[in-house]
C-alpha positions in Angstrom: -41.3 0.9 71.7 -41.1 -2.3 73.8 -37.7 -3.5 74.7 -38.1 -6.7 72.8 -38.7 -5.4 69.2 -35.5 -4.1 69.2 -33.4 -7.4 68.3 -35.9 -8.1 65.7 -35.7 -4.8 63.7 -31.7 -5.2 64.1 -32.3 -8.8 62.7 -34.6 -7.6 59.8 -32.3 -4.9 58.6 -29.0 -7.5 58.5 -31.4 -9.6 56.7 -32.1 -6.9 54.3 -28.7 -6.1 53.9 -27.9 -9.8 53.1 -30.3 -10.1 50.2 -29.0 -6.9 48.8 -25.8 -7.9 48.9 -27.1 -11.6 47.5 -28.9 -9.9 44.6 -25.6 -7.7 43.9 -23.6 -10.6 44.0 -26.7 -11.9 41.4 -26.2 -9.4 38.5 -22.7 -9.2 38.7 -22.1 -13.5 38.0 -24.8 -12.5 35.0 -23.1 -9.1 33.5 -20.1 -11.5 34.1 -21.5 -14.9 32.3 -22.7 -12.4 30.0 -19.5 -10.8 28.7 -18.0 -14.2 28.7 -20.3 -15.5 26.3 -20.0 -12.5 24.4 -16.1 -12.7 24.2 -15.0 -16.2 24.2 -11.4 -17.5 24.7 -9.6 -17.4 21.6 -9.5 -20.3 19.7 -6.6 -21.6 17.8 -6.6 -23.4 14.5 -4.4 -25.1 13.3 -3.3 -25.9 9.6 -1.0 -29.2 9.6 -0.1 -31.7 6.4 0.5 -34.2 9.4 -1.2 -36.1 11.6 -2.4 -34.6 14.5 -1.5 -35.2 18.0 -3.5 -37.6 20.1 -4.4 -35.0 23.0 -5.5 -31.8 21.8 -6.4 -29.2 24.4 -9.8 -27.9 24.4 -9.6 -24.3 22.4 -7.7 -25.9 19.8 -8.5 -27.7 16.8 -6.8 -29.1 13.1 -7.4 -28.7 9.6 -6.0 -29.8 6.7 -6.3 -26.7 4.5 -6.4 -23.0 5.4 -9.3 -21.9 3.7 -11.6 -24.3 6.5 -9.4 -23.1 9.3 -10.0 -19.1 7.8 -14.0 -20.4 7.9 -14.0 -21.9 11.3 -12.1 -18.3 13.1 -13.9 -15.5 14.3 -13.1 -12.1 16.1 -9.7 -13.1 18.1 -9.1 -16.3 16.9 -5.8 -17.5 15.6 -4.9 -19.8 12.1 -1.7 -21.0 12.8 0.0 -22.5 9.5 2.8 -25.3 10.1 5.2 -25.8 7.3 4.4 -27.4 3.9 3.1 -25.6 0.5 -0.9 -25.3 -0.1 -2.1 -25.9 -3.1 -5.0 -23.0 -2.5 -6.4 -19.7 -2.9 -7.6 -18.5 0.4 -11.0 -16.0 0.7 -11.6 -13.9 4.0 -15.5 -12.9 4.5 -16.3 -10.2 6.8 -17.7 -12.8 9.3 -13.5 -13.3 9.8 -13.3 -9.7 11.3 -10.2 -9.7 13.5 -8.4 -13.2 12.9 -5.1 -13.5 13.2 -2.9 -15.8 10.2 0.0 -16.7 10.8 2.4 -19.2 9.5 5.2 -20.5 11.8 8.3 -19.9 9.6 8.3 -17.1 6.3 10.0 -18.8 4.0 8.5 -22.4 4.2 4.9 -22.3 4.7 4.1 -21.5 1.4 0.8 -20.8 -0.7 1.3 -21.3 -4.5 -0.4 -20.5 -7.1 1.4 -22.7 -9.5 1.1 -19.8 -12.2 -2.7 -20.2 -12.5 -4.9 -17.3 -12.5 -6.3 -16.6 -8.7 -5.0 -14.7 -5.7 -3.3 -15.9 -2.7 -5.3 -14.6 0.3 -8.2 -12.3 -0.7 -9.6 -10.0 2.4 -12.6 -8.6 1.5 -14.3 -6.3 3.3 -12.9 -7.8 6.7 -11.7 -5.3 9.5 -8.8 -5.9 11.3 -7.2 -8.8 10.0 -3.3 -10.0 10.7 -1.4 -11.9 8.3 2.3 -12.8 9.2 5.1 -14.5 8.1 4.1 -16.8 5.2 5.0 -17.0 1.4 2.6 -16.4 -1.2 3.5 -17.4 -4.7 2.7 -17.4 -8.6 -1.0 -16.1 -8.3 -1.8 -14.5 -11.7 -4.5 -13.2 -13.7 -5.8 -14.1 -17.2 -8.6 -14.4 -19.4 -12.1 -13.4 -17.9 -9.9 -11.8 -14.5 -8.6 -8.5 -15.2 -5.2 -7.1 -13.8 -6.4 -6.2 -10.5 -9.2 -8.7 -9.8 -6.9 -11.5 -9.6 -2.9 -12.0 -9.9 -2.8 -10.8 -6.4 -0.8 -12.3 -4.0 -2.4 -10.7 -0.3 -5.1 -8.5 -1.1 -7.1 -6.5 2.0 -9.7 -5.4 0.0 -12.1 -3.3 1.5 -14.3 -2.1 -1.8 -17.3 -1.1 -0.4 -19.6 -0.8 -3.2 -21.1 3.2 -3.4 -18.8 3.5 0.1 -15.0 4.6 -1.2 -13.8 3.1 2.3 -15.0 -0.4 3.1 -13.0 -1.7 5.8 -10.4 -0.6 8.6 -7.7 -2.2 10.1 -5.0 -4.3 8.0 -1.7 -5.6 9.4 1.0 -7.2 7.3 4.0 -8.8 9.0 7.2 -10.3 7.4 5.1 -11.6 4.2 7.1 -12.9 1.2 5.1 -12.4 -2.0 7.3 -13.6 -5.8 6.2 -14.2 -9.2 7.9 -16.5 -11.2 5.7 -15.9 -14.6 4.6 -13.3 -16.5 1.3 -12.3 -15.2 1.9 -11.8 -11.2 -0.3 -8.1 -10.8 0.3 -7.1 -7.5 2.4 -8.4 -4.6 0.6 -7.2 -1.1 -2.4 -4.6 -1.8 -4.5 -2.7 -0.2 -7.3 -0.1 -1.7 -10.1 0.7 -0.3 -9.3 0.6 3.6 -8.1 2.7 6.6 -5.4 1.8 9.7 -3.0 -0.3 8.7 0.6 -1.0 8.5 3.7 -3.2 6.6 6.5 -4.6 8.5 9.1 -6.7 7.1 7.3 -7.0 3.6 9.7 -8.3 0.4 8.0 -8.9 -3.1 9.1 -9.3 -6.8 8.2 -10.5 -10.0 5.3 -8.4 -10.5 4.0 -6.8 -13.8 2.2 -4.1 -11.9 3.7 -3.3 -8.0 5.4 -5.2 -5.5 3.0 -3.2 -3.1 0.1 -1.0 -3.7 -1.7 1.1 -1.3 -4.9 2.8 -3.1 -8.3 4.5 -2.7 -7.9 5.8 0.5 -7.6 9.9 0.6 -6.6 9.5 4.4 -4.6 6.4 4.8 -3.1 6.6 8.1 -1.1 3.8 7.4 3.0 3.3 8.0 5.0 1.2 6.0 8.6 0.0 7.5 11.2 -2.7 6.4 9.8 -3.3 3.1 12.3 -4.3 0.1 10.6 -4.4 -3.4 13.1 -5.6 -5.9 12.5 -7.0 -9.6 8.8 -5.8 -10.1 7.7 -3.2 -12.7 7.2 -0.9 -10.2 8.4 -1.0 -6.2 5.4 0.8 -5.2 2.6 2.3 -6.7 -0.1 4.0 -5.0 -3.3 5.7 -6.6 -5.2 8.6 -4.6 -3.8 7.4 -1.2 -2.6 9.7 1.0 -3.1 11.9 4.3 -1.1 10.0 7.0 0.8 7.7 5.1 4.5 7.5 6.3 6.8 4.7 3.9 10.1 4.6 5.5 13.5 2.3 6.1 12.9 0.7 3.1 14.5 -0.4 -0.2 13.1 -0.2 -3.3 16.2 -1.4 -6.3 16.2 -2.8 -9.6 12.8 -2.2 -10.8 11.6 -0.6 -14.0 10.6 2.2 -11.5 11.0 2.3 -8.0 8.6 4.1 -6.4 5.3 6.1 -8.1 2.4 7.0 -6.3 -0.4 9.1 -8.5 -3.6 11.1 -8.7 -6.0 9.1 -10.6 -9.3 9.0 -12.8 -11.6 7.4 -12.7 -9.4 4.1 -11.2 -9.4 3.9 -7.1 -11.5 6.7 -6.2 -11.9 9.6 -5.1 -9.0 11.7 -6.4 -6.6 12.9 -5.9 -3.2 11.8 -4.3 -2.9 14.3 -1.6 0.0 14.5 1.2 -1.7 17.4 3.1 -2.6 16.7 7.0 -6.0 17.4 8.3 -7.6 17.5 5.1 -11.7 17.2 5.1 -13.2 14.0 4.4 -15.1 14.8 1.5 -12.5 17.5 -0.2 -14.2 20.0 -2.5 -12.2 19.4 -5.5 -9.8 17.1 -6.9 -7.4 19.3 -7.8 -6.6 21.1 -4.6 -4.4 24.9 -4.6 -1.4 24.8 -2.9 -0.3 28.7 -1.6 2.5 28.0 0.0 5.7 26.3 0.4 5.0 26.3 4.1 2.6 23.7 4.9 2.4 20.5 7.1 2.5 17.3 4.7 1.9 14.2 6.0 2.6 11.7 3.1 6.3 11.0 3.5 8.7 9.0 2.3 11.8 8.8 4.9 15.2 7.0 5.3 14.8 5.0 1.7 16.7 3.7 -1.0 15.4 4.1 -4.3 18.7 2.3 -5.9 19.5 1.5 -9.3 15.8 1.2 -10.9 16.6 0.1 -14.1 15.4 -3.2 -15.0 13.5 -3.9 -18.2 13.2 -7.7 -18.6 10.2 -7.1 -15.8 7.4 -8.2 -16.9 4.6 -5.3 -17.8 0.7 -4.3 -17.9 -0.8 -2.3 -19.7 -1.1 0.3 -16.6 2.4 -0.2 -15.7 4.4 0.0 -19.7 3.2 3.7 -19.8 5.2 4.7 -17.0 8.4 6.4 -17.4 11.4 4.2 -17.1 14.6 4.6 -15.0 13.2 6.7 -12.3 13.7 6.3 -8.4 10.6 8.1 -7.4 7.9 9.3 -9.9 5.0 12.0 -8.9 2.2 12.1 -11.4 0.0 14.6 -10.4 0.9 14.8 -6.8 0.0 17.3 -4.2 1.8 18.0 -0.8 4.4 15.1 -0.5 7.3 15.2 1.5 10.5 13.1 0.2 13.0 13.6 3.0 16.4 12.0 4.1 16.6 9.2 1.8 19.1 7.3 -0.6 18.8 7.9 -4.6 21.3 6.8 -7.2 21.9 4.8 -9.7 18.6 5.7 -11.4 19.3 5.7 -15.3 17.0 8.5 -16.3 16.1 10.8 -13.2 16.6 10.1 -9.4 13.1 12.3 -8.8 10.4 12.9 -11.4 7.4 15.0 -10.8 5.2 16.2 -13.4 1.6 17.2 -14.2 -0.7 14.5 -15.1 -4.1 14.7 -17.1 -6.1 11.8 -16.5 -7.1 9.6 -17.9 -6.2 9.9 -21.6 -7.3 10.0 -24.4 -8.2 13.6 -25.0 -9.3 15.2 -28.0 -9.9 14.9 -30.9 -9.5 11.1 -29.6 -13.2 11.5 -27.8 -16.1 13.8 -28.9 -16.2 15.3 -25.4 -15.2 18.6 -25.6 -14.1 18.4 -21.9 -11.6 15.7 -22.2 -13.5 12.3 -21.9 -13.7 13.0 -18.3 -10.0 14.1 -17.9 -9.0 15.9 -14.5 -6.3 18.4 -14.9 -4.0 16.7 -11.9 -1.1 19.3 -11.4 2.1 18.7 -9.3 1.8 21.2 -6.1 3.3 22.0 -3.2 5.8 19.3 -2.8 8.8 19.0 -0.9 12.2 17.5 -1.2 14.7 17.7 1.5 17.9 16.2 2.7 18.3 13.4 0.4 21.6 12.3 -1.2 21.4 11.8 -4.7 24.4 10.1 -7.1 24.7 8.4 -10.4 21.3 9.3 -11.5 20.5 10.6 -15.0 23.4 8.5 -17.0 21.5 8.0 -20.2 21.3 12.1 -20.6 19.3 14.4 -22.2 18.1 18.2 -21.4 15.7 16.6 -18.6 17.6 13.6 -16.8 19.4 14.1 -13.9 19.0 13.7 -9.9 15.6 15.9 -9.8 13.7 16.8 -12.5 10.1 18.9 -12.0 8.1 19.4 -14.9 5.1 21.7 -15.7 3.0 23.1 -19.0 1.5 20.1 -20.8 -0.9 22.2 -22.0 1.9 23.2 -25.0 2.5 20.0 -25.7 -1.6 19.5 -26.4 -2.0 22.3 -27.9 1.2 21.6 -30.3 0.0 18.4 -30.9 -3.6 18.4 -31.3 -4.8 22.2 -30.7 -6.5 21.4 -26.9 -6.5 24.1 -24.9 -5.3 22.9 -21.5 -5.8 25.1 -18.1 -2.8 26.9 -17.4 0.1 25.4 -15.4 -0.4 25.4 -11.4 2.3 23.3 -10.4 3.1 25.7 -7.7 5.1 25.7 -4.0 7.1 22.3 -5.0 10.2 23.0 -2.9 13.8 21.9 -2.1 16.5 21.8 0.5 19.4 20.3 2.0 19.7 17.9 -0.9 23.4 16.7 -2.2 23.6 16.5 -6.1 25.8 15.3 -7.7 24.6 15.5 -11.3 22.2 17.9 -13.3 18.5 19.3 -12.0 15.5 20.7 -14.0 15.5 23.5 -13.7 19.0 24.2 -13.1 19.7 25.6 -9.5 16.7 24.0 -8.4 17.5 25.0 -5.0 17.6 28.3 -5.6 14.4 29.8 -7.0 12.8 26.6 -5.6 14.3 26.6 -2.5 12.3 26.1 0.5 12.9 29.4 2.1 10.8 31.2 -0.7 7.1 31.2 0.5 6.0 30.3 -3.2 8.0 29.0 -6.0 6.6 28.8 -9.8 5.9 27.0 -12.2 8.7 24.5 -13.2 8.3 24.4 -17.1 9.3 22.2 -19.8 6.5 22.2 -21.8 5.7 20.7 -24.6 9.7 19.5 -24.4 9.4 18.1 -21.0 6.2 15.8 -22.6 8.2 15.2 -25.7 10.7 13.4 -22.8 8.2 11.4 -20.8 7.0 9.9 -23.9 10.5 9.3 -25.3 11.1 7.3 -22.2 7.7 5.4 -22.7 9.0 4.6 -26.3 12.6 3.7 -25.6 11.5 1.0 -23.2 8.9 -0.4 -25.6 12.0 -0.5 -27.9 13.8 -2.4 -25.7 11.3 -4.6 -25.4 10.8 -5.5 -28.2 14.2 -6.4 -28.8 14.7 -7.9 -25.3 11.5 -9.3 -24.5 10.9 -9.9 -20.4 12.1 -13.2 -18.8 10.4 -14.5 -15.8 12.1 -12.9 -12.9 14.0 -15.6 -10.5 12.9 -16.8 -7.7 14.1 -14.9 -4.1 16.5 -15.9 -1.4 15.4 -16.5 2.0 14.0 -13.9 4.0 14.0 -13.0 7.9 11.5 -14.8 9.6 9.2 -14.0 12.1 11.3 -14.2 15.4 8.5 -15.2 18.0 5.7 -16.7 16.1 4.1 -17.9 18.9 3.9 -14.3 20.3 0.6 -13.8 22.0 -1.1 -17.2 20.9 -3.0 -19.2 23.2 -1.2 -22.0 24.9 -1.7 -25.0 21.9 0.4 -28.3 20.6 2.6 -25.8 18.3 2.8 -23.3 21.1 3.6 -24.5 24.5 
């Protein structure tokens, strides 16, 4: 090879080896421009009553209601809310998919409802949306809107048609939700949806729940810093369960504190099940429980369930067939774990399990000889552990007391109206550590029951212990009736969000 054709091959290769690095330089400014466009800067939106400054920085913008600044967001974008009450009900569409609301002081950005029949914020089928520190107010429902479908004050929900689950993702952060009338449903709910979590929640007023989680077999969803006060009941929760931890929180002068169910045919699939790891699709809604020894993953720890007594709430007809006086109530529940909380002051029992056939009626009420549908829900392999228990069960009777488990409807059926119910297999309930300090039912509880025995039976009561339940149901109707419910008052202030502007884009509210 001649001397002079070596510079020139040298030359060619660096020139090669520029446009390489040229065309690598190329594709990574579009993958680049491309992931830009695909994830935008978040925008921020905000809701003022005011005027609007005169320089507004590029990735912000004003509205004068929420709803347009809810339709204007998309995935990362942020509706900030300045103080002022709106007049408005408030719909988030899929298209909304992780948005962030958020009103810049709890107690006076306010969205009332001015006792007309709507809900507050409705979340329908939307994943992954935040709402934080706002009031919602005196949403009801009425004629032509049922119990659930409106009278809600914050509502992710994720119904998904033939899907049970229709959504994922829900985060609710120091929320104030009150009713001031007699048709408030629920305060903050949720059915239908996965992965979410309450922090700093307060609601009262309500004829159904202050909170509801439903519909959602595994939940994995924590609650924290909630305080339910004033509302039929504190909680009530149909067919949720799997991860679903509801702790530090306070749940005091309701009709009933706390109750969360197995269910038919309402928020499907049955049933309310505290067991971890369970399949997705279980193979029966009544599960067996063969042990006392079993992880449990539904748990309620580090509560108060203080002083539920309060009948001047206003009532549904779901929530006026619930047995009064009770700090926590298990209709038909399987594998819960009530552990390390506070329970006194509860009229008629601290803790109330029992079996639960639903729904009702059975026969001779229908002409199907199987029950109208009715699923046999039993009360299986619960625990209760290391709670402290006083004052409860002051309006006496065989059955009241601090803890009360109950078994055998099928005596009180038969008694009643010659059904033959499936025999008893509320099984492998246990308890330990507790403090009483009044009666239990059965006596000893901790005993027979105790969770060092691998099974425990039946509880029992029979057609007595349903004779109870019902006497309850009819003593508060009496009541009633002779001290029909007032509008429950309005609530104090409540902790505000510290750092609203936590994680917002720099904007005019925001600097």
């Amino acid at each position: 090879m001649s001397s002079k054709l070596r510079p020139s091959l040298a030359q060619a290769t660096r020139r090669r080896s520029a446009m390489a690095a040229l065309v690598l330089a190329l594709l990574v400014s579009l993958a680049t421009a491309a992931g830009a466009s695909a994830h935008s800067p978040a925008q921020v939106n905000i809701v003022s009553q005011g005027t609007p400054p005169s320089r507004i920085p590029a990735n912000t913008h004003y509205f004068t209601t929420i709803q347009a600044a809810v339709t204007a967001s998309t995935e990362g974008d942020y509706v900030l809310i300045e103080p002022g009450t709106y007049d408005e009900e408030v719909t988030v569409a899929s298209a909304q998919s992780g948005i962030y609301i958020r009103g810049m002081n709890r107690n006076t950005v306010i969205i009332d409802g001015q006792n007309k029949v709507g809900n507050g914020i409705d979340i329908i089928r939307a994943n992954n949306v935040w709402v934080e520190n706002l009031t919602v107010r005196n949403f009801e429902f009425g004629e032509n809107c049922g119990d659930e479908e409106c009278g809600n004050g914050i509502w992710w929900d994720g119904r998904g048609g033939s899907n049970p689950i229709g959504a994922h993702g829900w985060y609710g952060g120091y929320l104030t939700a009150y009713d001031t009338g007699y048709k408030g449903g629920y305060g903050i709910f949720t059915n239908s949806e996965t992965e979410g979590e309450f922090n700093h929640i307060y609601a009262s007023g309500y004829a159904d729940s202050g909170f509801y989680i439903g519909a959602c077999q595994e939940c994995d969803a924590i609650v924290k810093n909630a305080v339910m006060e004033d509302n039929a009941l504190g909680y009530s929760g149909s067919n949720a369960g799997g991860r679903l931890i509801i702790e530090k929180s306070t749940f005091a002068h309701n009709s009933v504190g706390f109750a969360t169910n197995s269910e038919n045919p309402g928020d499907p699939a049955p049933p309310q099940d505290g067991e971890c790891n369970r399949p997705e699709t279980p193979s029966t809604p009544t599960p067996t429980i063969t042990s006392t020894d079993i992880p449990r993953c539904t748990i309620l720890r580090h509560d108060s369930f203080v002083e539920n007594n309060n009948l001047s709430v206003p009532t549904n007809g779901s929530t006026e067939v619930a047995p009064w006086g009770v700090g926590v109530e298990l209709p038909g529940d399987y594998a819960d774990l009530v552990k390390d909380n506070t329970i006194s002051g509860n009229p008629n029992v601290g803790v109330l399990g029992f079996e639960y056939p639903n729904p009702f009626p059975l026969p001779p009420f229908c002409e199907n000889p199987e029950g109208c549908g009715t699923i046999d829900f039993q009360l299986a392999g619960n625990r209760i552990s290391g709670n402290r228990f006083s004052d409860n069960g002051s309006n006496g009777g065989t059955f009241a007391g601090d803890v009360t488990l109950l078994s055998g409807a099928g005596e009180w059926l038969d008694e009643n109206f010659g059904f033959t119910y499936p025999p008893a297999a509320s099984v492998d309930n246990c308890l330990s550590g507790n403090r009483f300090s009044d009666a239990t039912y059965p006596a000893e509880i901790q005993r027979q029951w105790g969770c060092r025995n691998a099974t425990t039976p039946n509880p029992g009561g029979g057609a007595a212990g349903v004779g109870y339940l019902i006497g309850l149901i009819e003593e508060a109707a009496t009541i009633k009736a002779e001290h029909p419910p007032v509008a429950q008052p309005a609530p104090p202030a409540q902790p505000t969000m510290p750092h609203p502007c936590a994680g917002v884009p720099r904007n005019p509210l925001c600097r």
